[in-house]
N, C-alpha and C positions, 0 to 999 in steps of 0.2 A: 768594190773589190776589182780592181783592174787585170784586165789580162792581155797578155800581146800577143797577134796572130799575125800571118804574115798576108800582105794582100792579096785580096781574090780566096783567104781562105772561109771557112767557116764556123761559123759561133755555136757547141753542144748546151745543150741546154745544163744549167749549170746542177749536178750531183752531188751529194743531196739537196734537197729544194732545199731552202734557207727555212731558218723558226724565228718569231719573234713571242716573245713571252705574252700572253694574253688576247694574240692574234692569230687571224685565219690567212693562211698565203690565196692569192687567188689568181699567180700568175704573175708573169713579166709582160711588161708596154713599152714601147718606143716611145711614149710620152708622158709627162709629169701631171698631165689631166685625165690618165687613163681613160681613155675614149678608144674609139675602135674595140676591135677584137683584141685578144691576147695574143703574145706573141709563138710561133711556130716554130719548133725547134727542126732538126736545124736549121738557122739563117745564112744562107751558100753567099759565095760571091762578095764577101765583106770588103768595099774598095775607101772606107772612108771610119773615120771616128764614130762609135757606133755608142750609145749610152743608155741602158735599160731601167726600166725604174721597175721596183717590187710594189704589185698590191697587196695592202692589208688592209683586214675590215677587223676590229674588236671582237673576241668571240663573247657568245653569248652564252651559259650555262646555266643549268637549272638547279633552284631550291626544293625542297622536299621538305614536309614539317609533317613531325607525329605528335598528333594531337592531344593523346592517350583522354580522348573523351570533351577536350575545347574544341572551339569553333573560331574561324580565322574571319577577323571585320572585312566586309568587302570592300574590293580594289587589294587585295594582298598580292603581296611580290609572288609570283612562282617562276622567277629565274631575274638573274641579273646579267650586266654584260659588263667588261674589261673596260676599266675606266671612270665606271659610276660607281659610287658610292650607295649606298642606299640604309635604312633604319629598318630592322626586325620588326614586324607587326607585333603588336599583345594580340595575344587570342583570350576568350572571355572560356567560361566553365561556371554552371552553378555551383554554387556553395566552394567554392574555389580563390583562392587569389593566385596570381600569375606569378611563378618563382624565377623566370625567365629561360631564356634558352639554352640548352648545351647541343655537343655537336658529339654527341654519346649516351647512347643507350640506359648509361648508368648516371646517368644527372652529375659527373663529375670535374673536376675542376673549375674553372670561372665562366660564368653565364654568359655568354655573349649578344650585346644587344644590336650591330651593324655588320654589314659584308662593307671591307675598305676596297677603295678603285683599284688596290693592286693585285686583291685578291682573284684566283684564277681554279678553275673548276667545280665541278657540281656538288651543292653543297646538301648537306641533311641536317637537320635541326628537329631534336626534341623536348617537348614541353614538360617542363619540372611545375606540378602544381602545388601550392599550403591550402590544405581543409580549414576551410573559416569554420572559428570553433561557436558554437553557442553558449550566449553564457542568458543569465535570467531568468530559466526556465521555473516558475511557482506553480506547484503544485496546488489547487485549491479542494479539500478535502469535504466542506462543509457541503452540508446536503449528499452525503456518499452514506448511503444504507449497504449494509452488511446483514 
């Protein structure tokens, strides 16, 4: 975004800071390898072509997982960052199979099994479980006094 000042004037720092989707601002540099400190607003005395670069870092945000009574394999995600991708853990439950995840309280619409790299703040995910049923169960009667 160029701006013209006239020489010897001064550079305001620019209002509002700038946004970039999935990132954290951390500041303007006088250089492309942001080294040094950041830069000082104002910059007085501007007597020459002045060109400022914005730092971004990817934000990071956190996952949240309700269990309702599973357990999460260890090394599970509890946050992701702007840019990665990543795959939902299965979490285990006795006598349970894994219905997958929703991102609502009421287990509804489609299960979601990944966060995609464009995806951008703090997520919650709830576990939808199916009762593994029993089946086979024989009664053995004989030898049973009354």
């Amino acid at each position: 975004m160029p701006t013209t000042l006239t020489y010897g004037g001064n550079i305001a720092e620019p209002n509002p800071a700038p946004t970039r989707t999935g990132h954290t601002f951390h500041g303007w540099y006088n250089n492309a390898a942001f080294t040094g400190a950041a830069i000082t607003f104002p910059i007085t005395n501007v007597t020459a072509n002045t060109t400022l670069w914005a730092r971004w870092t990817p934000s990071t945000y956190t996952i949240t997982y309700n269990l309702d009574g599973g357990t999460l394999p260890t090394g599970s995600w509890n946050s992701y960052t702007f840019g990665t991708g990543l795959t939902l853990p299965t979490p285990i439950r006795a006598s349970h199979n894994f219905g997958g995840w929703f991102d609502n309280a009421g287990l509804t619409g489609t299960a979601i099994t990944t966060i995609s790299a464009t995806d951008t703040g703090n997520r919650t995910f709830w576990a939808a479980w199916n009762p593994i049923a029993v089946t086979g169960v024989t009664l053995n009667l004989a030898n049973t006094f009354f």
